[in-house]
C-alpha positions as CSV (number, residue, x, y, z in Angstrom):
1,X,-21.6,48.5,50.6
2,X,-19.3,46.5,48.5
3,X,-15.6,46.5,48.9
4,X,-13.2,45.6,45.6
5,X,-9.5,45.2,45.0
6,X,-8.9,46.5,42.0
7,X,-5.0,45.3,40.9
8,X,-2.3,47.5,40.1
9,X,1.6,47.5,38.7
10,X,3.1,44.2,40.0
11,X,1.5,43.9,43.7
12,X,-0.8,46.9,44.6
13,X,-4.6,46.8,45.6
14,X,-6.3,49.9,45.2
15,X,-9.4,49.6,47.2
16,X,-12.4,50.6,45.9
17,X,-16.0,50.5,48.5
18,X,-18.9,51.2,46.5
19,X,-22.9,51.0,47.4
20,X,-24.0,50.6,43.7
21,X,-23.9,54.2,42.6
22,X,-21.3,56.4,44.2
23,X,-17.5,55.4,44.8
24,X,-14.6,55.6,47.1
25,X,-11.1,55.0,46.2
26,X,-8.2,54.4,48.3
27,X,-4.7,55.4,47.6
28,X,-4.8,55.4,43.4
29,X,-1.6,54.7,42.2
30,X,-2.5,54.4,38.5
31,X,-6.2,55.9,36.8
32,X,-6.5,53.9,33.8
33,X,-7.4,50.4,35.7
34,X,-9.7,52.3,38.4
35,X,-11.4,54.6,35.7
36,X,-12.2,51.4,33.5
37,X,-13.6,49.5,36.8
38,X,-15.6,52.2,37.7
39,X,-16.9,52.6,34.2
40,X,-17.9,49.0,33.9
41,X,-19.5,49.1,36.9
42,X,-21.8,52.2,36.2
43,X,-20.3,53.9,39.3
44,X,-19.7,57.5,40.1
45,X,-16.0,58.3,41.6
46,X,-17.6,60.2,44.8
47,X,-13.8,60.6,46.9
48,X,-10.3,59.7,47.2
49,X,-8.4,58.6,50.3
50,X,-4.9,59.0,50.6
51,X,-3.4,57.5,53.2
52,X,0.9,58.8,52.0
53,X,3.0,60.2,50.0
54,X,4.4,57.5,48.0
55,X,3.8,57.9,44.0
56,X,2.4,54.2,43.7
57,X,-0.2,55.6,46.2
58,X,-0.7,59.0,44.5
59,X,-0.1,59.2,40.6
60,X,-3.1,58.6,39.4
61,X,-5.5,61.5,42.0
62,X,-4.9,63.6,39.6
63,X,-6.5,61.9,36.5
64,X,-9.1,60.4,38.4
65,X,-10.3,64.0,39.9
66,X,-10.0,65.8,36.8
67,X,-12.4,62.9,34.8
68,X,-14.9,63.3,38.0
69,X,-14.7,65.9,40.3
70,X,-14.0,63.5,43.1
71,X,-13.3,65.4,46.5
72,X,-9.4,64.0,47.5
73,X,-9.2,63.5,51.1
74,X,-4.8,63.1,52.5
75,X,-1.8,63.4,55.2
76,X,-2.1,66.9,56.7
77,X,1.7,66.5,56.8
78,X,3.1,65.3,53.7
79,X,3.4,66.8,50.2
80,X,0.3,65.8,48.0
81,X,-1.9,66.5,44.9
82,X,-2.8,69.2,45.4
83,X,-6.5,70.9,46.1
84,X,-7.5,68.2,48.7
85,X,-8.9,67.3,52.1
86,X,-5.9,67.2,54.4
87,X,-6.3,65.3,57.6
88,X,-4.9,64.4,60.8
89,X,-5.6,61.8,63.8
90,X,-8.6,62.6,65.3
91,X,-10.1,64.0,62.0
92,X,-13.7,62.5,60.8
93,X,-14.1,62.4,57.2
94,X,-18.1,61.5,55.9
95,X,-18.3,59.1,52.9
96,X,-21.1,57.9,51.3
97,X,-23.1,57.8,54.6
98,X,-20.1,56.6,56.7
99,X,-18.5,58.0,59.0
100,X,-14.4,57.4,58.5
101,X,-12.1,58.2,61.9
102,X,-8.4,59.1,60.9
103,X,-5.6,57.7,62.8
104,X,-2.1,58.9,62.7
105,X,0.0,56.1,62.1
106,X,3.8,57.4,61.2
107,X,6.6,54.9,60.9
108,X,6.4,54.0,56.9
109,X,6.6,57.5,56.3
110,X,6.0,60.5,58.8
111,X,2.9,61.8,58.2
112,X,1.0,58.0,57.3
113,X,-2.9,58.1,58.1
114,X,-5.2,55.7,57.9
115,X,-9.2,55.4,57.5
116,X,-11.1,53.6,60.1
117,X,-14.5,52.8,60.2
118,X,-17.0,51.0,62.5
119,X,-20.2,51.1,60.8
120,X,-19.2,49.5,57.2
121,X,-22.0,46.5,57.1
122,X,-20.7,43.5,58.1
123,X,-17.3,44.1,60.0
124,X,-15.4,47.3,60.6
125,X,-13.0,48.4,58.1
126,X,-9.6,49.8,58.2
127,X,-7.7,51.7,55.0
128,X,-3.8,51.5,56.5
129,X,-1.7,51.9,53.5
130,X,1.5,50.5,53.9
131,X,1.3,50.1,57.8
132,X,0.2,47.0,58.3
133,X,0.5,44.3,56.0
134,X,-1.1,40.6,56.5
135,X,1.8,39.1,58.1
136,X,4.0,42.4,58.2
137,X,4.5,46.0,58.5
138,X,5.7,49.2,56.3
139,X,9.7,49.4,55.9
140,X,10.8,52.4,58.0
141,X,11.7,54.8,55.0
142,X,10.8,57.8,57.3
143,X,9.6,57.0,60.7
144,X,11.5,54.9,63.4
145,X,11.0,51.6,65.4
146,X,9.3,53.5,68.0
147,X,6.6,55.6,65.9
148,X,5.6,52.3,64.3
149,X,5.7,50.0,67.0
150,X,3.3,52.7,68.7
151,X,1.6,52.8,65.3
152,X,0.9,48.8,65.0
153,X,0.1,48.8,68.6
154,X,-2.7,51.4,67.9
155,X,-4.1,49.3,65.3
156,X,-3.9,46.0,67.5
157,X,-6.9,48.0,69.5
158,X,-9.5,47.8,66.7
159,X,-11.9,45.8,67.1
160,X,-11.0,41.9,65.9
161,X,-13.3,41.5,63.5
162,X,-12.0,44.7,61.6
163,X,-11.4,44.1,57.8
164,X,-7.6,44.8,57.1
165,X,-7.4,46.7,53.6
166,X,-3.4,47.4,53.4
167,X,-2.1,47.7,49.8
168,X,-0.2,45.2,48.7
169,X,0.0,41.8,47.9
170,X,3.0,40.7,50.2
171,X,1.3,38.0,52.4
172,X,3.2,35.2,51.3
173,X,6.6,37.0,51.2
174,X,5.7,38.2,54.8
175,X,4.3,34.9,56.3
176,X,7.9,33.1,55.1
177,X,9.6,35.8,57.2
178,X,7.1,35.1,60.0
179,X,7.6,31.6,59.8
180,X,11.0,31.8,60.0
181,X,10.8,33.6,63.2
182,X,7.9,32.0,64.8
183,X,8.0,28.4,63.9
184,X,6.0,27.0,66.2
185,X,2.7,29.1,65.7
186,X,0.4,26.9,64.3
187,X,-2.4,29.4,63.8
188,X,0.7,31.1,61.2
189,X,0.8,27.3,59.3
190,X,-2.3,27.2,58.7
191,X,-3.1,31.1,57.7
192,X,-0.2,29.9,55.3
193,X,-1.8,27.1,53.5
194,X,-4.8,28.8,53.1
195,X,-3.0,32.0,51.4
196,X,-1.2,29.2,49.5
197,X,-4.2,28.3,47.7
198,X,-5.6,31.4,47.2
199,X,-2.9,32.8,45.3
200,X,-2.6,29.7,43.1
201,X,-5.9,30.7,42.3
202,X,-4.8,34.1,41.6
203,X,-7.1,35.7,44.3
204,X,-6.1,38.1,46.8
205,X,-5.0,37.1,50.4
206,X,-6.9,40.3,51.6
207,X,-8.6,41.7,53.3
208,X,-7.2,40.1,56.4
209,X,-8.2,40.7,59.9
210,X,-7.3,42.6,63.2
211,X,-7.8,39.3,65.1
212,X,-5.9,37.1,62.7
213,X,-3.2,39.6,62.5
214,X,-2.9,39.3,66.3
215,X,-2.4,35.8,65.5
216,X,0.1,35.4,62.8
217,X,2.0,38.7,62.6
218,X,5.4,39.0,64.3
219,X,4.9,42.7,64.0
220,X,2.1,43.1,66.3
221,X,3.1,39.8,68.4
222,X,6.6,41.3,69.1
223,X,6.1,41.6,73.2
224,X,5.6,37.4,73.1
225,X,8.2,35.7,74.7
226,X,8.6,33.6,71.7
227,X,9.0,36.6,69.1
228,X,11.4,37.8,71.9
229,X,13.7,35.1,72.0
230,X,14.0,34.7,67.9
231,X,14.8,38.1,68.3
232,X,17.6,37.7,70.9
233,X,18.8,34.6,69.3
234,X,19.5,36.6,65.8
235,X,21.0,39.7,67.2
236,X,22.7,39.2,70.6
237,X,23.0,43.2,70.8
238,X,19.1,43.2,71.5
239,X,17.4,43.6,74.9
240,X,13.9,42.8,75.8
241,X,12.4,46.4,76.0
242,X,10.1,46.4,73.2
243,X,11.5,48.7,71.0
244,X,14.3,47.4,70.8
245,X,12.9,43.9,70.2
246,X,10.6,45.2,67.4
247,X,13.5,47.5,65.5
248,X,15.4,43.9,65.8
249,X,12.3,41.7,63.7
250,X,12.8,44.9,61.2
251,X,16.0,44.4,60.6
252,X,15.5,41.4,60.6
253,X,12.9,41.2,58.0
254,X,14.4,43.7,55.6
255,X,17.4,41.0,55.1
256,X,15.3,38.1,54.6
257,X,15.8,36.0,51.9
């Protein structure tokens, strides 16, 4: 299996995994970049994930399924292009040969899924939309602290090795933030140098990793006494239950400058 970010709009990756004839795509915000790459790659567009709503996730299903007659796989719970798949947690979905678990993960929006699966070659692989980002997580346009911190905490389970596919090229935006609030983490300095060089090489930062996440990102290291105290520090009206900490680093983050 090969695994692709194909580039989209200013900052998008829409994932394509491929095993040299048949085609998955994840969350195709635009058809006219995917459509080329699968063309000049002599691949057949098998099926479509969708992991939300969100029209730089979705605009270009429709396109893509008309040109092929790809089966669209999406949220059981939010509105969609419609005829698909929809799915829910606990849902398995087979793709060429694998066998993808769905995991509710609301917080970005209310119904957000994402694609897990254990047997992808080298390292499991995770689809998570906007959930988890390399060195962040999802605003909360729909969902509250509590759903994603439950969310992120789910996805924190995976295995460590687990190839994180989110969809967008924020690492370096999100490891300034993370920086900020975690100083001292030296694993965080130099997961930031290295990103620094591969964007100067215009490569991606992704796909990142469960383990490294665990590492580097405030998000899922929000319960460490360190994340706690930046999080005290910056807004005295925070206490140390966890939830409150986290909504605190979200706030937090979505001022950032």
């Amino acid at each position: 299996m090969t695994l692709f970010p194909v580039p989209a709009f200013s900052d998008n990756y829409i994932w394509v995994l491929h095993d040299g004839q048949r085609a998955l795509v994840v969350d195709p915000g635009e058809a006219t970049g995917v459509a080329h790459w699968l063309a000049q790659h002599g691949l057949t567009l098998d099926t479509i994930l969708i992991t939300h709503h969100h029209a730089d996730h979705t605009a270009g299903v429709a396109s893509l399924r008309e040109g092929s007659g790809a089966r669209v796989v999406g949220p059981a719970f939010e509105p969609m292009p419609e005829p698909l798949q929809r799915v829910q947690g606990g849902d398995r979905v087979q793709v060429l040969g694998l066998d993808f678990q769905v995991l509710d993960v609301p917080g970005h929006t209310a119904g957000h899924i994402a694609f897990y699966v254990a047997n992808a070659g080298d390292a499991p692989l995770l689809f998570c939309g906007d959930t988890l980002f390399s060195g962040g997580c999802g605003r909360l346009f729909e969902g509250t602290p509590e759903q994603m911190l439950q969310s992120l905490t789910a996805l924190a389970a995976l295995p460590d090795p687990t190839r994180v596919c989110c969809t967008h090229e924020y690492t370096l935006a999100n490891l300034r933030f993370a920086s900020a609030v975690d100083p001292g983490n030296a694993a965080l300095a130099r997961y930031t140098q290295a990103c620094e060089q591969q964007r100067a090489r215009n490569l991606p930062t992704l796909p990142s990793s469960i383990g490294l996440e665990k590492q580097i990102n405030p998000f899922l290291r929000s319960r460490e006494p360190a994340l706690v105290q930046a999080a005290l520090a910056h807004d005295p009206a925070t206490t140390t239950d966890a939830v409150s900490v986290f909504a605190t680093l979200r706030t937090w983050k979505n001022e950032f400058r």
